[in-house]
C-alpha positions as CSV (number, residue, x, y, z in Angstrom):
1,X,-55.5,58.3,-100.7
2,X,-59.3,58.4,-101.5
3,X,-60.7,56.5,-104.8
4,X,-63.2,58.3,-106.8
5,X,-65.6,57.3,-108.9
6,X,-66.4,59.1,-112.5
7,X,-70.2,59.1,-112.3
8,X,-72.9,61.5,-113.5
9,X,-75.3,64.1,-111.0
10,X,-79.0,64.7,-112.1
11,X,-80.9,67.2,-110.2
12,X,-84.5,67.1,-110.8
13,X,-87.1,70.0,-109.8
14,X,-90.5,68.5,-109.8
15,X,-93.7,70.0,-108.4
16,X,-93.8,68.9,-105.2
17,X,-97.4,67.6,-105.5
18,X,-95.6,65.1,-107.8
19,X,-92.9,63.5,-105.7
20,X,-94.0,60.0,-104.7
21,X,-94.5,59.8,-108.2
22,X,-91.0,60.7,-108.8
23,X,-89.8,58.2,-106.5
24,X,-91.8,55.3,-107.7
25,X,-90.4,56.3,-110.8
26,X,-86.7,56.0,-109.9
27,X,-87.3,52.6,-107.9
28,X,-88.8,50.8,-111.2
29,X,-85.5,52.0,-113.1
30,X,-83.3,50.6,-110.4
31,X,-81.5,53.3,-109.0
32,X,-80.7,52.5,-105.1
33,X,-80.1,56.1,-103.5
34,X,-81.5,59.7,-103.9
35,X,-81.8,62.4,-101.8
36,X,-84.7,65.1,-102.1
37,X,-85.7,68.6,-101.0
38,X,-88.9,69.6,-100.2
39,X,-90.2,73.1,-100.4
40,X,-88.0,74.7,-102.8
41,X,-88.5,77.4,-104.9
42,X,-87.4,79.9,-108.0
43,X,-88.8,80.6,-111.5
44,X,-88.7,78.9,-114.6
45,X,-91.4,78.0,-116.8
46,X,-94.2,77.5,-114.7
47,X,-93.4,81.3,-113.0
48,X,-92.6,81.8,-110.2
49,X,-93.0,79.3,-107.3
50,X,-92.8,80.1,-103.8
51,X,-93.4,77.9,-101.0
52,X,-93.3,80.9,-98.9
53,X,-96.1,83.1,-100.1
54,X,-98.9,84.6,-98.2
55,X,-101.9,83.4,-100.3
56,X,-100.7,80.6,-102.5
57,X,-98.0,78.4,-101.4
58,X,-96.6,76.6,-104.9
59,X,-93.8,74.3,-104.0
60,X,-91.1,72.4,-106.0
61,X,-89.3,69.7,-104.8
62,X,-85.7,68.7,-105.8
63,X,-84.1,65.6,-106.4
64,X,-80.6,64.9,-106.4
65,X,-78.5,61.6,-107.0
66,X,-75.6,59.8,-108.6
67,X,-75.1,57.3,-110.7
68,X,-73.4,55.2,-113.6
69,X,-73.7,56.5,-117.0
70,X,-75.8,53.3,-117.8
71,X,-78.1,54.4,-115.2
72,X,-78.8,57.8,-115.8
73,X,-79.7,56.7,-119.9
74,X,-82.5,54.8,-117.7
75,X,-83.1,57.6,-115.6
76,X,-83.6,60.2,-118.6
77,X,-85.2,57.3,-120.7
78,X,-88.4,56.8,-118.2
79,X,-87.9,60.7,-116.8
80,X,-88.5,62.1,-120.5
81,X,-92.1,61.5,-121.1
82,X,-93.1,62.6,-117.9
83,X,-91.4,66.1,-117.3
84,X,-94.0,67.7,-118.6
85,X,-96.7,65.7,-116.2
86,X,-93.9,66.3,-113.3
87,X,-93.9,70.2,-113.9
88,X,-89.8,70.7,-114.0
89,X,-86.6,69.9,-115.4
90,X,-83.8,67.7,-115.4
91,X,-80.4,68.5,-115.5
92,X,-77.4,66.0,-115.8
93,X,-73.1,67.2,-115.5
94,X,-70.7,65.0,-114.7
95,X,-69.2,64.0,-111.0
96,X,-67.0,62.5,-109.0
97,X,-68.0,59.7,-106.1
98,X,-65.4,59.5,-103.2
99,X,-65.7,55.4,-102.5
100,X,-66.8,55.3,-99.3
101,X,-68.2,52.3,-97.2
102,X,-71.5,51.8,-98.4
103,X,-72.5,52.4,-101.6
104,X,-75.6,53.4,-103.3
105,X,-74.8,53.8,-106.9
């Protein structure tokens, strides 16, 4: 039977111009995996953004990973200040790990 893990998911859409930003973020508060999608789009508060379009390609980026609850407090604590500058939002529900053999949280 597989072990799980009570952990908690953020998924963060960033403008994509500000993505190595995002990830030097999340390496100085520790956190050891993430996985990211480039070239997403939708609307929200910045309109709507399309990576596809004809004349002006505006592209989010998303970033998704898991972690301990003591994590993600550092995650939102450094994240906070900087949405704005980032261009997005952050949103945070709870989730289950299956323990696998390498681990990243």
């Amino acid at each position: 039977m597989n072990k799980t893990i009570a952990m908690k998911r953020l998924e963060i859409v960033i403008d994509a111009e500000k993505l190595n930003d995002m990830i030097a973020l999340l390496d100085s508060t520790g956190v050891r995996g993430y996985s990211f999608i480039k070239n997403t789009g939708g609307l929200g508060s910045r309109g709507v953004r399309r990576p596809d379009g004809l004349f002006l390609q505006e592209e989010n980026a998303m970033v998704i990973l898991a972690c301990q609850e003591d994590q993600s407090q550092k995650v939102v604590k450094a994240l906070s200040p900087k949405l704005k500058e980032f261009g997005g939002m952050c949103l945070i529900s709870d989730c289950l790990w299956v323990e696998g053999p390498a681990v990243s949280y």
